[in-house]
Each structure stands twice: as structure tokens, then as C-alpha cells.
Backbone bond lengths (Angstrom), bond angles and torsions (degrees), N, CA, C in turn:
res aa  C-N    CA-C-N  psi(-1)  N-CA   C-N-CA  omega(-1)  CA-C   N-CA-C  phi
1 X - - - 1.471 - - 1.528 109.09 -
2 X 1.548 119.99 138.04 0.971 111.13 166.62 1.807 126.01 -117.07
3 X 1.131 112.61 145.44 1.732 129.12 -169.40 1.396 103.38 -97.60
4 X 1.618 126.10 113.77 1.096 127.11 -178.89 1.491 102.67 -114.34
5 X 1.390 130.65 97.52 1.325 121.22 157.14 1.916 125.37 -98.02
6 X 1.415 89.29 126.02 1.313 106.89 159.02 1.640 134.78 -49.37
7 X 0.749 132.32 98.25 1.832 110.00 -156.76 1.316 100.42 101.43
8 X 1.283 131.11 26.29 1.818 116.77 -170.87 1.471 105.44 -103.34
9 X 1.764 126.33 27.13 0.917 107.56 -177.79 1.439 95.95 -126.13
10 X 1.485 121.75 11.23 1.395 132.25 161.49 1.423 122.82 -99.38
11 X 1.351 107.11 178.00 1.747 97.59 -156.30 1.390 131.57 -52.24
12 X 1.365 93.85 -45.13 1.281 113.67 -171.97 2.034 121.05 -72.77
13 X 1.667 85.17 -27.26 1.429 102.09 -178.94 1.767 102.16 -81.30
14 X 1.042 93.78 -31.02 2.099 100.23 172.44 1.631 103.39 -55.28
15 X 1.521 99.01 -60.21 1.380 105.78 177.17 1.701 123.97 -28.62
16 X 1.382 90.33 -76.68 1.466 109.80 169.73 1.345 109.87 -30.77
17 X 1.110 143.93 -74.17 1.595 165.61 10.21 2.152 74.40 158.01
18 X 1.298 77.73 -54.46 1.523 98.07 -162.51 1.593 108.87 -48.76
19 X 1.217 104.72 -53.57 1.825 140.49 -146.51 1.350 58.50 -85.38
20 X 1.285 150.39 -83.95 1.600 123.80 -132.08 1.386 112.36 -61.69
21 X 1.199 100.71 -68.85 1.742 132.07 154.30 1.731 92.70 2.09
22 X 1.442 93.44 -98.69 1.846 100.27 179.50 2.308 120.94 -24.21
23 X 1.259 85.32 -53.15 1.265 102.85 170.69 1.740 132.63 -47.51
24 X 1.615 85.10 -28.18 1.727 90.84 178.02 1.562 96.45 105.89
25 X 1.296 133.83 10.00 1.257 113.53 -170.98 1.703 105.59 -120.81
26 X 1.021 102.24 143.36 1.844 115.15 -166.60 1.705 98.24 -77.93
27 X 1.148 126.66 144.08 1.515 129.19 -140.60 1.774 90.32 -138.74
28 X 1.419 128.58 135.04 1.102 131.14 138.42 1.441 121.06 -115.22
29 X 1.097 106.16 -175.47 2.128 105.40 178.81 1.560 101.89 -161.99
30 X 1.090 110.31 144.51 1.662 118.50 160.48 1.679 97.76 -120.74
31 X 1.456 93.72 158.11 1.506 105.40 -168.17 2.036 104.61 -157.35
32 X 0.729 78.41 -178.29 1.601 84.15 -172.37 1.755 110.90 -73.31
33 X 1.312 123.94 -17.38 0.948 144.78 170.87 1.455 137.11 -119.07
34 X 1.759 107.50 12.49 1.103 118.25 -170.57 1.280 105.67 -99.35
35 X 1.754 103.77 166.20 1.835 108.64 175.71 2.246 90.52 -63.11
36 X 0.869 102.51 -75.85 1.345 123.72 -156.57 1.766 86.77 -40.66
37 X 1.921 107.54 152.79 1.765 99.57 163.91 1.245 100.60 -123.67
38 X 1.356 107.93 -155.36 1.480 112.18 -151.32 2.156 96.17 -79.01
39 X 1.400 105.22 -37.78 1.098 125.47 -177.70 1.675 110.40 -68.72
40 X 1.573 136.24 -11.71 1.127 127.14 169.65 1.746 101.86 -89.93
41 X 1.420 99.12 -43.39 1.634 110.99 -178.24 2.090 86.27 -29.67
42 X 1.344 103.25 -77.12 1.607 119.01 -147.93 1.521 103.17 -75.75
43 X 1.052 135.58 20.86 1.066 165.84 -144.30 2.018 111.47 -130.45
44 X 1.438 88.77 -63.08 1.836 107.06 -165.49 1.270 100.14 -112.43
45 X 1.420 134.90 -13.00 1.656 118.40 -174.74 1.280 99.92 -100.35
46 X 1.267 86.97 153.92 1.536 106.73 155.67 1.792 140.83 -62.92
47 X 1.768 85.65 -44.05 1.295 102.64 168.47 1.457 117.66 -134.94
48 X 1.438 128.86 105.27 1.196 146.71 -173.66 1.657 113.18 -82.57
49 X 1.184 98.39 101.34 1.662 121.28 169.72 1.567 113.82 -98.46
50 X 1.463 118.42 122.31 1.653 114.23 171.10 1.668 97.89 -114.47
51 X 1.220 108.26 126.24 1.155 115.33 171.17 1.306 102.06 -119.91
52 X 1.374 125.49 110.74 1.329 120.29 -177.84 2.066 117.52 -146.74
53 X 1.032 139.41 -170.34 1.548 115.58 166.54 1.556 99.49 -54.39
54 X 1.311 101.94 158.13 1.743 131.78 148.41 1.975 108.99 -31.30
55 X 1.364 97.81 -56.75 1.518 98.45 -155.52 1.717 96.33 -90.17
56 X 1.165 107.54 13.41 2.251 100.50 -179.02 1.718 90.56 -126.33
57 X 1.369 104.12 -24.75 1.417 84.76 -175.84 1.578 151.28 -53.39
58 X 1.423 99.69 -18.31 1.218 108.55 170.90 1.625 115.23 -87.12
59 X 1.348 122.77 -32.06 1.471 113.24 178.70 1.546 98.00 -83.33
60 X 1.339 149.72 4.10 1.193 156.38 142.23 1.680 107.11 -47.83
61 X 1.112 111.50 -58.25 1.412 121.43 173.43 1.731 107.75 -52.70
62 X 1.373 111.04 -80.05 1.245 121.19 -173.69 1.566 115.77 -44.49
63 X 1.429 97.90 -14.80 2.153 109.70 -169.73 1.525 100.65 -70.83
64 X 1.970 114.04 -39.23 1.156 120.13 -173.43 1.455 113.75 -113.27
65 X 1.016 122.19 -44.43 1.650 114.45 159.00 1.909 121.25 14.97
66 X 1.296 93.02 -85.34 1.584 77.04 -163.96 1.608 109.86 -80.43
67 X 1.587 109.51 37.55 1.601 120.79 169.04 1.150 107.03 -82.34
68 X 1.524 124.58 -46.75 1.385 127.94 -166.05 1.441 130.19 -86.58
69 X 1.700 123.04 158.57 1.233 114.14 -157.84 1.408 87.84 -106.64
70 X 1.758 103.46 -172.66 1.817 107.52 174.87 1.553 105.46 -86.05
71 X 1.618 122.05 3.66 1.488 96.20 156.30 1.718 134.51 -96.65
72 X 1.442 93.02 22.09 1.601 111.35 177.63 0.916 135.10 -109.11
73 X 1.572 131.27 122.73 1.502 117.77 -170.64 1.486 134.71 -106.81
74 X 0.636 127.36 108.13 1.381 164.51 -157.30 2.015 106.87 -65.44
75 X 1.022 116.58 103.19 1.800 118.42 -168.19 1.824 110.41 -151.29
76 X 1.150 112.89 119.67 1.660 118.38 175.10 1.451 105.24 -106.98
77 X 0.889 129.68 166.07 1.860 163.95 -147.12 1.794 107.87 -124.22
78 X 1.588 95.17 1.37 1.791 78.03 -161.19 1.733 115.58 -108.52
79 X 1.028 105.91 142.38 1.567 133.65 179.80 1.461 110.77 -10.91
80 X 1.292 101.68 -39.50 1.618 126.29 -151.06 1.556 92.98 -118.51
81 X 1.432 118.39 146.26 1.715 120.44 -170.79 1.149 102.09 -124.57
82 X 1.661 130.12 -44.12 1.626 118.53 -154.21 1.558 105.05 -99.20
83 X 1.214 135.50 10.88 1.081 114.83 170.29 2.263 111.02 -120.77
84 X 1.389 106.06 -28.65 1.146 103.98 152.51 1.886 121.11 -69.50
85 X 1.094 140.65 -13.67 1.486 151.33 176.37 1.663 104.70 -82.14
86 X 1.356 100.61 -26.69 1.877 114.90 173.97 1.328 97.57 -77.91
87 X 1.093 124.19 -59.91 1.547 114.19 -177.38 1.109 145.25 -65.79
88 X 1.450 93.86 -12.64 1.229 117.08 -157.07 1.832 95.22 -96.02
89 X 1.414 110.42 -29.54 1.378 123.83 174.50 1.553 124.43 -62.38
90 X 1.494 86.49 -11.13 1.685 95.49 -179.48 1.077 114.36 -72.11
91 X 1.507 127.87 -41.37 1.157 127.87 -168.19 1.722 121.25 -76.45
92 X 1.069 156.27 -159.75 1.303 155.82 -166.18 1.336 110.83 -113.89
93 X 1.619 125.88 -11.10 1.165 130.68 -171.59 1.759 120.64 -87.58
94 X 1.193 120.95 155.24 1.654 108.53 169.80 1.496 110.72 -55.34
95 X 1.563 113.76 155.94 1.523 92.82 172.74 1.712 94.09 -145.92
96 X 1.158 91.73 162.15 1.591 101.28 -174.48 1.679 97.84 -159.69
97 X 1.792 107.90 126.16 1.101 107.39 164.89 1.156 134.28 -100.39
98 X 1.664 127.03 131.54 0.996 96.28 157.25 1.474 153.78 -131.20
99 X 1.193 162.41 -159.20 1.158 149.04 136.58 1.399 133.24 -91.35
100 X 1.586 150.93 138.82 1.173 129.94 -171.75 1.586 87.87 -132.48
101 X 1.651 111.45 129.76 1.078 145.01 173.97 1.480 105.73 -42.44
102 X 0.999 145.63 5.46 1.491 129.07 -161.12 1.591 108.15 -175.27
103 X 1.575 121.05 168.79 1.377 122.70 -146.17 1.692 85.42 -101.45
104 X 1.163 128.08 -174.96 1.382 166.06 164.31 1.555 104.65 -50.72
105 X 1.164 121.15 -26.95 1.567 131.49 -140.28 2.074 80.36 -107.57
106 X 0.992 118.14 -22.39 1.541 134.66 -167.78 1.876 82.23 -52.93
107 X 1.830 102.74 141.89 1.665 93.90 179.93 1.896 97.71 -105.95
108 X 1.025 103.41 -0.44 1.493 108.28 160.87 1.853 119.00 171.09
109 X 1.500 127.05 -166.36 1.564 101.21 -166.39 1.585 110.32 -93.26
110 X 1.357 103.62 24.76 1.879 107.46 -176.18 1.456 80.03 -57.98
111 X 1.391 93.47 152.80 1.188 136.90 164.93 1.585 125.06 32.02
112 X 1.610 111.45 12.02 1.356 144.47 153.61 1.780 126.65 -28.50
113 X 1.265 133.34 178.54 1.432 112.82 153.44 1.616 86.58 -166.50
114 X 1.642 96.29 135.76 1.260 103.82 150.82 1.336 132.73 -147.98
115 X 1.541 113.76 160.70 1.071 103.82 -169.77 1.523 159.70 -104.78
116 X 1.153 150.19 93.89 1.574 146.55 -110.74 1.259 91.85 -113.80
117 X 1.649 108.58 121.66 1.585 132.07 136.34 1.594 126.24 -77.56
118 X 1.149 114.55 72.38 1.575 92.01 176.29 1.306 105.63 -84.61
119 X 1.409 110.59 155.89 1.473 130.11 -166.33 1.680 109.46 -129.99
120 X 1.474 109.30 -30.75 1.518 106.90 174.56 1.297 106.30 -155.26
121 X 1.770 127.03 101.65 1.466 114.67 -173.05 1.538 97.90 -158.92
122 X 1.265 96.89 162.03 1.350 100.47 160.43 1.689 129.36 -77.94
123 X 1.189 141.58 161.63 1.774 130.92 179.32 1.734 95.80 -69.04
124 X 1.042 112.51 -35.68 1.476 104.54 178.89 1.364 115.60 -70.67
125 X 1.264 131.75 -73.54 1.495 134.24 161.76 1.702 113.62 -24.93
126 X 0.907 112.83 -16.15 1.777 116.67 177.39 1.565 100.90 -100.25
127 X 1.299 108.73 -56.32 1.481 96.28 175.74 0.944 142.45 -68.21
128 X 1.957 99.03 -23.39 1.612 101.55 166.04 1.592 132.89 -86.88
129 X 1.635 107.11 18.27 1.436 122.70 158.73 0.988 112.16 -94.48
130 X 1.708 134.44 -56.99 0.847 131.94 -145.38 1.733 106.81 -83.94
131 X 1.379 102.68 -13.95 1.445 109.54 -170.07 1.921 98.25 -76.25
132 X 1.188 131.32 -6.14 1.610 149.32 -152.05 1.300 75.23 -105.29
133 X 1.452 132.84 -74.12 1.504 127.81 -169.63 1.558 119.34 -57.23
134 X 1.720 108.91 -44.00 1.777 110.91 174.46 1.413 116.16 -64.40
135 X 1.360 121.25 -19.54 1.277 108.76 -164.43 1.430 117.64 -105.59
136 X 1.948 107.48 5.78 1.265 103.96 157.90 1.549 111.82 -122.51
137 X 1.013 107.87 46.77 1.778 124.44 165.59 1.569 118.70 111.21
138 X 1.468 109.90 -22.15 1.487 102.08 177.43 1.447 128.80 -67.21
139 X 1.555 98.66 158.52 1.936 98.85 -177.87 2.035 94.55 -112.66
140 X 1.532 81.92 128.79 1.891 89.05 179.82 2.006 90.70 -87.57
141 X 1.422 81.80 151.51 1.403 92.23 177.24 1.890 87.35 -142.13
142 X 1.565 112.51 132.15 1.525 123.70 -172.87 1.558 106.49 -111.31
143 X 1.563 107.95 131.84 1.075 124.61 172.46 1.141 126.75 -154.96
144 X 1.643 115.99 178.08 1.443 97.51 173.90 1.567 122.42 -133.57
145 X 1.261 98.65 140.77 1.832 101.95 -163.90 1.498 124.42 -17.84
146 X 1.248 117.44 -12.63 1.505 117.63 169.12 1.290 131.05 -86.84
147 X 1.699 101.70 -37.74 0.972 132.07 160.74 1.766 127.09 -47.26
148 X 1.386 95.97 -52.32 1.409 112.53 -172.21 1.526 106.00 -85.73
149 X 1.927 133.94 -24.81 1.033 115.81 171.68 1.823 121.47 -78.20
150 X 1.214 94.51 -11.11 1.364 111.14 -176.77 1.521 119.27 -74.65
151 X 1.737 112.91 -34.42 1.249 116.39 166.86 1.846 99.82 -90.47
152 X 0.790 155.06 -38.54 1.359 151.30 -166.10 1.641 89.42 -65.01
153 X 1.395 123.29 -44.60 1.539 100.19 170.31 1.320 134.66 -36.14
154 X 1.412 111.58 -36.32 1.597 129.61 -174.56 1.176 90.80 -100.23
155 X 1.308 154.05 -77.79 1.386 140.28 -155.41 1.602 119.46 -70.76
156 X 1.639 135.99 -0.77 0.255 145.36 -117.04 1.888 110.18 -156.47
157 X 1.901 83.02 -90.34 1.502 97.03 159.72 1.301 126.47 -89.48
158 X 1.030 129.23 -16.28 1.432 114.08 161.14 1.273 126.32 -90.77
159 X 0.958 112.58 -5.02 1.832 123.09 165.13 1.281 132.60 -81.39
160 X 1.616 112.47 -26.10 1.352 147.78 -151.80 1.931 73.46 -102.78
161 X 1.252 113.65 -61.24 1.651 115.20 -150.54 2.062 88.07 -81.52
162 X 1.106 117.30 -34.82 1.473 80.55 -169.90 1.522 95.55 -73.91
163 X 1.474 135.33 -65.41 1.294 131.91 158.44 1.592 117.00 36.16
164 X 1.873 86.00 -76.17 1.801 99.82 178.55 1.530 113.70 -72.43
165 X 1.368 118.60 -32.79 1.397 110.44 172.00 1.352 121.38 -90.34
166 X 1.162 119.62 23.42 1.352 125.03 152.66 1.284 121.60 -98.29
167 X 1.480 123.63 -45.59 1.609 117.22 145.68 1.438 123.21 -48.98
168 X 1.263 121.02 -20.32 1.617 97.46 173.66 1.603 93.92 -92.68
169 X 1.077 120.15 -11.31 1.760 89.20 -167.56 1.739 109.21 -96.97
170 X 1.077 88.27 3.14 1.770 92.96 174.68 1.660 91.08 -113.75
171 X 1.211 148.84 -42.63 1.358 114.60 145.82 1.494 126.44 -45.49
172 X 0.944 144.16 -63.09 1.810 119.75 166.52 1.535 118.50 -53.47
173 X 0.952 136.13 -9.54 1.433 123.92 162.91 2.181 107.69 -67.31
174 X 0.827 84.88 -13.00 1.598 101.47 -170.78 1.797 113.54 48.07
175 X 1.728 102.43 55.01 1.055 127.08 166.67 1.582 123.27 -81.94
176 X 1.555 102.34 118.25 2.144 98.51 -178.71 1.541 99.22 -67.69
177 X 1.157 80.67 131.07 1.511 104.86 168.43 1.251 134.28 -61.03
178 X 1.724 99.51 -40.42 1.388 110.20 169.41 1.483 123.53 -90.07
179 X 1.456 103.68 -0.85 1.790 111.60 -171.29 1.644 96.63 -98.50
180 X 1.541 121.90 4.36 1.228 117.56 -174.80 1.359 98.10 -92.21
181 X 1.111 127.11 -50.02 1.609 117.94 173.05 1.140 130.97 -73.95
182 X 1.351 128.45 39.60 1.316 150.40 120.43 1.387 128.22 -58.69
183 X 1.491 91.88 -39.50 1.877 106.97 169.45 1.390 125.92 -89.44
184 X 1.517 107.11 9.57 1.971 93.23 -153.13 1.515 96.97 -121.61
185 X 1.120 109.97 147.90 1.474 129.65 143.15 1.491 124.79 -43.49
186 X 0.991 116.08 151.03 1.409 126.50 177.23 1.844 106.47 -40.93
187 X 1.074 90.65 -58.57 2.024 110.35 -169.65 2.167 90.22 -49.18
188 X 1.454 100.66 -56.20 1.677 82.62 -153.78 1.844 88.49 -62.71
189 X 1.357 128.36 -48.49 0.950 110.38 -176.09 1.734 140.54 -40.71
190 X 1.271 99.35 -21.09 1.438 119.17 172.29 1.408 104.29 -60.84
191 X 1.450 115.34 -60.03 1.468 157.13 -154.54 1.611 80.08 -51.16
192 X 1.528 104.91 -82.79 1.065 123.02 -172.37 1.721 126.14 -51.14
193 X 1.249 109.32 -37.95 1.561 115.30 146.52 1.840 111.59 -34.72
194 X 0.753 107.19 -78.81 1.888 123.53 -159.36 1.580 74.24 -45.31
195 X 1.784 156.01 -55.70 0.812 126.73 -118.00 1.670 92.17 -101.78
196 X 1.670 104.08 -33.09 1.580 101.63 175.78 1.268 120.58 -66.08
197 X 1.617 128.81 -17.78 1.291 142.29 -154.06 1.608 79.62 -93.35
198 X 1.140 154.05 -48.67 1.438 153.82 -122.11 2.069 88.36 -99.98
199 X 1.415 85.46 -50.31 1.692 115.30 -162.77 1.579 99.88 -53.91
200 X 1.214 103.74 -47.45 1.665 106.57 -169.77 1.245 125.58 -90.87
201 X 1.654 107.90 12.45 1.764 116.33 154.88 1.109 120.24 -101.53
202 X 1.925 110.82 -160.84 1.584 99.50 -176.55 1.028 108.15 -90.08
203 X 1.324 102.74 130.14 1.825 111.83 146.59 1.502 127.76 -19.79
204 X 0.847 115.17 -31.81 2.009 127.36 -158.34 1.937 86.03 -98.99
205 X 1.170 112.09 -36.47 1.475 93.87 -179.12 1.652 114.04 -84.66
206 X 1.301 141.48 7.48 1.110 152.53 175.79 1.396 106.76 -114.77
207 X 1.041 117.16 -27.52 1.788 106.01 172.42 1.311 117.55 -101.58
208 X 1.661 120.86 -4.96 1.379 119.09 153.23 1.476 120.23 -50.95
209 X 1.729 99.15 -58.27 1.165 129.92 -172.63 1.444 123.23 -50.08
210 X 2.016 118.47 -30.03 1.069 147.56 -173.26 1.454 116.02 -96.41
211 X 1.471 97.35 -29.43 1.754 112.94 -155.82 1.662 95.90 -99.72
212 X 1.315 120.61 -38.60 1.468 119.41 -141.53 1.810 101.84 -123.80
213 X 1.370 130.40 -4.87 0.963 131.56 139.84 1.672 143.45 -76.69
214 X 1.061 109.34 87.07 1.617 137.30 -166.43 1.738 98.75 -21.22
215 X 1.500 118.49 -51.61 1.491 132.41 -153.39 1.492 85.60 -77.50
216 X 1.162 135.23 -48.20 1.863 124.96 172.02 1.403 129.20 -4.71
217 X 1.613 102.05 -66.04 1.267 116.21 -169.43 1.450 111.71 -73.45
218 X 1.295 131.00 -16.75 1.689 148.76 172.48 1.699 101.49 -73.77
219 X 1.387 106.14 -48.58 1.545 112.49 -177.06 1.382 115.34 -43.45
220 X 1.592 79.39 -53.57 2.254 103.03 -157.09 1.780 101.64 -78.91
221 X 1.322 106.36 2.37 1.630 91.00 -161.55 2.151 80.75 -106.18
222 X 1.151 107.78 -37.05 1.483 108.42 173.07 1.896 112.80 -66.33
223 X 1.174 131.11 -28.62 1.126 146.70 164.80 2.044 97.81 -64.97
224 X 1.371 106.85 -51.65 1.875 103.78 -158.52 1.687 109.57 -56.29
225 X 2.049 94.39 -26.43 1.189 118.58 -165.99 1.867 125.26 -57.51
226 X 1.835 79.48 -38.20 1.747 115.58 -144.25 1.689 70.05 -94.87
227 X 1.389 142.28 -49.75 1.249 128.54 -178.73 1.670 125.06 -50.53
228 X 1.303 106.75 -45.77 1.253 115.77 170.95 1.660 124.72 -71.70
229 X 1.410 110.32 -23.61 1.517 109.76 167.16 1.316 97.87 -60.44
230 X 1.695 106.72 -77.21 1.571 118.63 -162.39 1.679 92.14 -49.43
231 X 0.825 162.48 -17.07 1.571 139.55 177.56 1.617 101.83 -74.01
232 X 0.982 106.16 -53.98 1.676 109.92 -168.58 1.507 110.37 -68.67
233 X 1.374 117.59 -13.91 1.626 124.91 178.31 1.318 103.42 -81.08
234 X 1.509 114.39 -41.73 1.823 121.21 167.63 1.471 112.03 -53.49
235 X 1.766 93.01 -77.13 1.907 93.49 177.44 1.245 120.13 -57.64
236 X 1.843 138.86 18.53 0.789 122.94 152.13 1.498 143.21 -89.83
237 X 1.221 112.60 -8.52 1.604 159.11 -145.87 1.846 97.10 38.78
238 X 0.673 112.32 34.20 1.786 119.52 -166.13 1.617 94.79 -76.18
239 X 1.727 126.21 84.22 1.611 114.52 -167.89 1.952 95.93 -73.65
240 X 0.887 117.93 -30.98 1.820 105.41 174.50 1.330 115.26 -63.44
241 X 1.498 114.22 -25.35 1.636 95.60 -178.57 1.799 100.70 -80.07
242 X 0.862 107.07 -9.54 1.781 119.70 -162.63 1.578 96.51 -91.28
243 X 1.185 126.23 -29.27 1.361 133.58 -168.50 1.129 105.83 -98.83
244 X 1.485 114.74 -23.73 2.265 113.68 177.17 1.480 88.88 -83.89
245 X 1.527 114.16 -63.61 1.299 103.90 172.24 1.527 133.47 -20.33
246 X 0.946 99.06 -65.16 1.956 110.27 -179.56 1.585 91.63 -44.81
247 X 1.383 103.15 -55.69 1.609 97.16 -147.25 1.309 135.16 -93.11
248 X 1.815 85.25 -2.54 1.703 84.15 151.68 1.176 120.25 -94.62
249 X 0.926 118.87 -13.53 1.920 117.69 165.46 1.662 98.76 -54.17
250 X 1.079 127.93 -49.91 1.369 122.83 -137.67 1.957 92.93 -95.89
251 X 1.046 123.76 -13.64 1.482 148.04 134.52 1.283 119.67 -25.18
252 X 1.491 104.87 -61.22 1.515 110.48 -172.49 1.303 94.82 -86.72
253 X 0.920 135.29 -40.53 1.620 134.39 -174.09 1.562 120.38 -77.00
254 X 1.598 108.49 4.87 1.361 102.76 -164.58 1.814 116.06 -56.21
255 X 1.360 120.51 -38.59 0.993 135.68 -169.57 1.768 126.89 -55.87
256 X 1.534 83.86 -9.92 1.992 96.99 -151.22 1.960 78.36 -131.73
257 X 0.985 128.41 -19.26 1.591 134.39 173.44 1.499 114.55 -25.00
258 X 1.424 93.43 -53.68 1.402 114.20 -162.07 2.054 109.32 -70.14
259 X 1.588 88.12 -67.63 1.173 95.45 -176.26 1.688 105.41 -71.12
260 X 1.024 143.83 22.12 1.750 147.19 -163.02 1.671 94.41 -120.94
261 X 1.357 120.44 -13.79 1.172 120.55 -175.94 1.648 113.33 -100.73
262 X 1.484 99.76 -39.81 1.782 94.22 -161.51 1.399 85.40 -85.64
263 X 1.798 124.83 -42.87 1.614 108.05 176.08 1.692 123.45 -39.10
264 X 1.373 106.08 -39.85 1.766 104.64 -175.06 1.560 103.28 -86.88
265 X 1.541 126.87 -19.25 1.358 131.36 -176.68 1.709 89.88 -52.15
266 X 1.362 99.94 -73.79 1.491 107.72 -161.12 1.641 110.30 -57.33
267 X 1.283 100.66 -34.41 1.840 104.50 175.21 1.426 93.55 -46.53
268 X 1.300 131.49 -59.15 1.582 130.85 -154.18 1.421 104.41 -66.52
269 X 1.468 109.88 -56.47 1.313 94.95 -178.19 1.160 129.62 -53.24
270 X 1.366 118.12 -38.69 1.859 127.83 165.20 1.175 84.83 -36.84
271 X 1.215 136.34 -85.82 1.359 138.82 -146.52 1.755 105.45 -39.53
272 X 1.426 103.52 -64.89 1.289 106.11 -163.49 1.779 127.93 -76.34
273 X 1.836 108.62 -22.89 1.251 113.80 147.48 1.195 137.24 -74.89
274 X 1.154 122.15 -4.91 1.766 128.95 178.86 1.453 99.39 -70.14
């Protein structure tokens, strides 16, 4: 079988590259600098992967689309599901999207997760991909492109966005950065990790991610909301509104309580015995 990715000369498409490779399957790539183009890739594979930015990916799709036949399957890499899974429908081929939980930097898919939209396939053609991903450590989790942009808002974009507004607001306090971990606990240091880890990639992959998912702006305006209560519950010194507060959060969360503790217990200790 052969694996044709588009984008296979970037990280993630290397990655991939890999997973086929391992699998037994003979691998090509077009790249911005390659002999091969995007149109031989979709052309000669079997299975056509574009891994490319968020914001090209869909006219990437549409560039090769009406190349492919209905014995080809058709799968993207990107963040975002319902509008690359649209394009991807254009063409004649099965298609299945997907997403993979984790960066480039991943040293293989142990214990990984990603996530599959198929939109037009056979049960076999789904299983005989996804079984390439289970059988070197990943967990498939199935959904469908509406589904999945809608939670990637919250896992995603609202995590990604407070993230950034927590680095700017401790940059305008004109707080050292490095004189803070002199003061901190294990926890802010974590804290503070996620914010340098965010800091020291690209830009263009966080403002796709922020900019180009529709369900965002619904998220952040219910988040802008929840900021301005909780401020006025602080500046009020009001400890009962602060105490219903707490506790209906901690209500909704009862279920995940348990395990949210020994997971970060042990995070800390890593932290603090290393």
C-alpha cells in the first residue's frame, strides 16, 4: 500500500511519514521543495493525507480533489473538522478526518489520542487505518466534524486563549518572570510551564486555531462573562457568594475530582523529585 502525504516534508507530515513507514506501508510526500507535487502525491497513493497549516488547508484539498477516484482515501491532520471534511467530500474518494491529539515533538503514538471523523467510508477502510494508529499505542476517539469543532473550542480555544492572557497580564504587571520562581510552588510552576511551552511555538498555529473556528467566539463571550462575575464576587469580599460559587463548580466536577487530584499529585511530584 502506498501513503501519499501532502505536507510530508513538515513536522507533523514526517511524523506521520513514520507511522506508515512502521506499518509496512511505502510512503511518498510532496512539499514545497520537493521533485514530486501535490497533484502526483494524489495522483499515485493510495491513501492521501494533507497535512498542511489550518488556514491553506482547505484550498490544498480543493487543489487535488477532483484528482481522486472512489478507491482512494482521502484524510487531513487539521485542528478544525467541518470545513476541511466538506472538501474533502467533494472529491470521489472515501474520506475520513482526522485529528491527532498531540504536537510533532510526540516520540511516537504510545499512549496518544486521536481523533476520527469519518464522513464517507467503508467499516473496513476505517478499520484498516485506524487499526495502523491502535496498534502502535494510540486511543481513537470517533466523532463527527461538528461535534469535534465544537469541543476543540473548549479544549483547545479556551485554553489556548486564557494561556495567552495570562502571559500578557503578568507581562503588563511588569513582573520578572524568572524572579517568580523563586517564589512558587510546584502548581504555579507547572502553570507557568504550559505558558512558556505555548510561547515557544508558532504563532500561525494558535491563531488559526483561535481565529478560524466559528464555536470560539460563543466560548470566549461565555468565559468574558464568567470573568466579570468572578471579579465582582472577589471585589466584593461577599465569602457566600464565593462559597456557592466554588461549590457549584466543584458539583459539576464531582466525577473527575478524584482522579484530577492523584493525576496532578503525581505531576507535582515529578516536578519536585526530578
Amino acid at each position: 500500500m502506498l501513503a501519499g502525504i501532502i505536507g510530508g516534508t513538515g513536522q507533523m507530515g514526517r511524523f506521520f511519514a513514520g507511522v506508515f513507514e512502521e506499518a509496512g506501508w511505502e510512503v511518498i510526500v510532496s512539499g514545497t521543495k520537493t521533485s514530486l507535487t501535490n497533484r502526483d502525491v494524489a495522483e499515485m497513493a493510495d491513501l492521501v493525507m494533507v497535512s498542511v497549516p489550518i488556514h491553506v488547508t482547505v484550498g490544498v484539498i480543493r487543489e487535488v480533489a477532483g484528482l481522486l477516484s472512489e478507491e482512494q482515501v482521502f484524510c487531513d491532520l487539521t485542528s478544525l473538522k467541518v470545513e476541511p471534511v466538506r472538501a474533502m467530500l467533494e472529491s470521489r474518494a472515501e474520506v475520513i478526518g482526522l485529528h491527532p491529539m498531540f504536537g510533532p515533538g510526540a516520540a511516537s503514538l504510545r499512549g496518544q489520542t486521536i481523533v476520527a471523523t469519518p464522513a464517507r467510508c467503508g467499516p473496513e477502510t476505517l478499520e484498516g487505518l485506524l487499526s495502523i494508529f491502535r496498534d502502535q499505542g494510540a486511543a481513537i476517539t470517533l466523532s463527527t466534524p461538528e461535534a469535534h469543532d465544537r469541543m476543540m473550542a473548549v479544549i483547545q480555544g479556551l485554553t489556548h486563549f486564557i494561556t495567552l492572557a495570562k502571559a500578557e497580564a503578568i507581562r503588563r504587571t511588569g513582573t520578572d518572570v524568572g524572579e517568580t520562581l523563586s517564589f512558587t510552588s510546584p502548581v504555579y510552576r507547572i502553570e507557568l510551564g504550559f505558558v512558556g511551552r505555548l510561547l515557544a511555538q508558532d504563532p500561525g498555529l494558535y491563531g488559526d486555531i483561535l481565529q478560524m473556528n466559528p464555536v470560539v467566539p460563543e466560548v470566549l463571550s461565555e468565559f468574558e462573562e464568567v470573568v466579570r462575575t468572578l471579579r465582582a464576587i472577589v471585589e466584593s469580599g461577599d465569602d457566600e457568594r464565593f462559597q456557592a460559587f466554588f461549590t457549584e463548580n466543584a458539583a459539576y466536577y464531582a466525577s473527575y475530582l478524584g482522579a484530577a487530584t492523584a493525576e496532578t499529585d503525581d505531576l507535582i511530584n515529578h516536578v519536585v523529585n526530578r
